[in-house]
C-alpha positions as a printed Julia matrix, in Angstrom:
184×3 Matrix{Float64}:
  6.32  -10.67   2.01
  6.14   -7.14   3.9
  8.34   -6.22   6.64
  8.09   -3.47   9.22
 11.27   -1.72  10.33
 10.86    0.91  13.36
 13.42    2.38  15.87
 12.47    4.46  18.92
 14.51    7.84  17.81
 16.22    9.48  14.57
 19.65    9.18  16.49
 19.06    4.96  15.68
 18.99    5.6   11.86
 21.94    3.0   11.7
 19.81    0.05  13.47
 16.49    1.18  11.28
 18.79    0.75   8.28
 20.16   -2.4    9.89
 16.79   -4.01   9.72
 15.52   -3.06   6.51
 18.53   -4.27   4.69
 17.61   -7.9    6.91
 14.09   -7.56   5.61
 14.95   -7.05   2.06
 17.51   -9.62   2.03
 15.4   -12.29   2.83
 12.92  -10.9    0.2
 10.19   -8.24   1.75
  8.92   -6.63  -1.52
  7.61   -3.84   0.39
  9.37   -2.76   3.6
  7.65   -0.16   6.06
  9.8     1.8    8.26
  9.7     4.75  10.82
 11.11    5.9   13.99
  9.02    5.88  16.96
  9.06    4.92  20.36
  7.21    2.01  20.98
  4.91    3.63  24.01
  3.72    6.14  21.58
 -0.12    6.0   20.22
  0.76    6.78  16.92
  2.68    4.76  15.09
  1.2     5.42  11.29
  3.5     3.05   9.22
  3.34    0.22  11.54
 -0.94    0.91  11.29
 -0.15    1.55   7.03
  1.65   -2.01   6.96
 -0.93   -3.99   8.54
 -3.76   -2.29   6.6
 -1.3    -3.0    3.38
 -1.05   -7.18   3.87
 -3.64   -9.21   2.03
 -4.82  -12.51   2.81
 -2.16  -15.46   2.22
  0.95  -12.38   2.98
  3.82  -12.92   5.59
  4.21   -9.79   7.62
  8.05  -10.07   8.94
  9.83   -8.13  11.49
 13.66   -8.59  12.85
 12.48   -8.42  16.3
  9.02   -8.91  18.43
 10.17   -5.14  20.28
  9.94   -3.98  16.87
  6.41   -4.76  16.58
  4.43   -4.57  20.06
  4.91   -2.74  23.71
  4.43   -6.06  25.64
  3.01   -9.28  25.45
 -0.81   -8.63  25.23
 -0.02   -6.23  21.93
  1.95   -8.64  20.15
 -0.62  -11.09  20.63
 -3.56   -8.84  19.57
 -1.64   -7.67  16.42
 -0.9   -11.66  15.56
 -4.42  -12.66  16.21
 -5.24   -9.79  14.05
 -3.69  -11.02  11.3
 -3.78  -14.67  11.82
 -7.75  -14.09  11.46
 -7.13  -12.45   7.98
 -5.2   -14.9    7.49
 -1.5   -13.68   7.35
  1.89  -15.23   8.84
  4.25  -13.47  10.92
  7.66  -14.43  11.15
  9.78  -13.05  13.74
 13.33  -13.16  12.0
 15.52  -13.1   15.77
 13.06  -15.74  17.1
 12.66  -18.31  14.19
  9.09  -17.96  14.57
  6.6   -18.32  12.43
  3.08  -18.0   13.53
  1.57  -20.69  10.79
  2.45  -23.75  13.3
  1.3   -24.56  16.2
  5.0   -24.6   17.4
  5.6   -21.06  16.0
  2.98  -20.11  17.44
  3.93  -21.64  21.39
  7.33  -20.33  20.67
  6.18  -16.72  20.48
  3.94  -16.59  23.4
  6.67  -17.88  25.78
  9.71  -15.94  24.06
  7.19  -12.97  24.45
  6.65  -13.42  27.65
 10.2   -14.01  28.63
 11.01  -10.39  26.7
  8.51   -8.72  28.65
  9.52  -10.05  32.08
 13.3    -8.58  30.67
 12.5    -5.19  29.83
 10.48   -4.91  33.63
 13.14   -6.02  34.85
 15.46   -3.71  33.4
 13.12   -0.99  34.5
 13.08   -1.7   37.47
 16.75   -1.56  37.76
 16.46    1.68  35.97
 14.32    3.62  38.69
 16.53    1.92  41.43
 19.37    3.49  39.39
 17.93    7.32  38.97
 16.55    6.88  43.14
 19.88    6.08  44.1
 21.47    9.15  42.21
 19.09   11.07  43.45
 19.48   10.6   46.78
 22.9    11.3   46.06
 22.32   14.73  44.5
 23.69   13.23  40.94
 20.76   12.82  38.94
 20.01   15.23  36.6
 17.24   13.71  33.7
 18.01   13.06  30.55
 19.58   16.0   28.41
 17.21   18.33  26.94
 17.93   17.69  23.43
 14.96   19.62  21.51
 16.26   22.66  23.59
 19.74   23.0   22.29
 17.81   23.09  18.28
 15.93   26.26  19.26
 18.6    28.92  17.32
 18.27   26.24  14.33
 14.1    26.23  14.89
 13.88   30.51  15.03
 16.48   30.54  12.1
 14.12   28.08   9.97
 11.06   30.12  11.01
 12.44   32.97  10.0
 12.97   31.77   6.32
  9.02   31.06   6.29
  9.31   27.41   7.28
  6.1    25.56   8.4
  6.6    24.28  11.81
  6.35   20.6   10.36
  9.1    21.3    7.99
 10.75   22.6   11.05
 10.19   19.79  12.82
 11.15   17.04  10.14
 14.38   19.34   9.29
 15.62   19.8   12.47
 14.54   15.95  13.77
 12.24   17.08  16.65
  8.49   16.84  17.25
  6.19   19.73  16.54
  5.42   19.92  20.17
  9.23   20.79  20.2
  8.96   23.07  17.65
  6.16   25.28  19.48
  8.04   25.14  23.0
 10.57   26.43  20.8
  8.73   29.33  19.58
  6.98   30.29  23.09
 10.33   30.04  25.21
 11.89   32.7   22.49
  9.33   35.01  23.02
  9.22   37.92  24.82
């Protein structure tokens, strides 16, 4: 069995811990993990994991968020691996894609997740308009900003900007913002 583990920030490292102890408690000899947001194009473990399962594997996850953006990718990615002939079990679901049932089970529960996060959404930008209106809404806190002294000190010692990034938990787009607003 393989599992994939995968949060969408370093600030979740309790919930990415959360899931791999799940997946190795029911038995995942190999357990790929990373954080991520989900509406990134790059997400190289999930990509590592399902090049790593063999024919006859189960590929598990804790949750079907974990694994796809919407409905359409989780389907892809089971078809995907249905054709090479490996499971996936979705441990919060029950499902398991090697019955029919399983299989039923995950296209409506993954259609009923999608229609929930657009939902939420669209709660979300009726939220931020409202504030706005109001003169409350300010975006989200600039968090890669307040790292810059912690960035300049780290390039100082001779740091390469991905060790700069990985160190200080910010992306190496971060990193060189970082480095141009400093300068002169």
């Amino acid at each position: 069995m393989v599992g994939y583990a995968r949060t969408s920030t370093v600030e979740q490292q309790a919930g990415l811990e959360a899931q791999v102890a799940e997946l190795e408690a029911i038995g995942c000899a190999k357990v790929f993990q990373e954080h991520v947001s989900s509406v990134d194009a790059q997400r190289p473990q999930l990509r590592a994991a399902l090049d790593w399962v063999r024919d006859g594997d189960t590929f598990i996850v804790t949750r079907p968020d974990r694994l796809a953006r919407s409905v359409t990718d989780l389907l892809k990615i089971v078809e995907d691996l249905k054709a090479r002939n490996v499971t996936v079990r979705i441990m919060s679901m029950g499902v398991d894609t090697s019955t029919a049932t399983g299989m039923l089970i995950l296209q409506v529960l993954g259609a009923v997740s999608q229609w929930e996060r657009n939902v939420m959404l669209e709660r979300q930008r009726a939220g931020i308009a409202k504030a706005k209106a109001e003169g409350r809404y300010r975006g989200r806190a600039p968090t890669a900003r307040v790292q810059t002294p912690e960035v300049l000190r780290l390039k100082a010692e001779g740091r390469t900007v991905a060790q700069i990034a990985e160190a200080v938990g910010i992306s190496r787009a971060s990193v060189y913002r970082a480095f141009a607003e400093s300068s002169p």
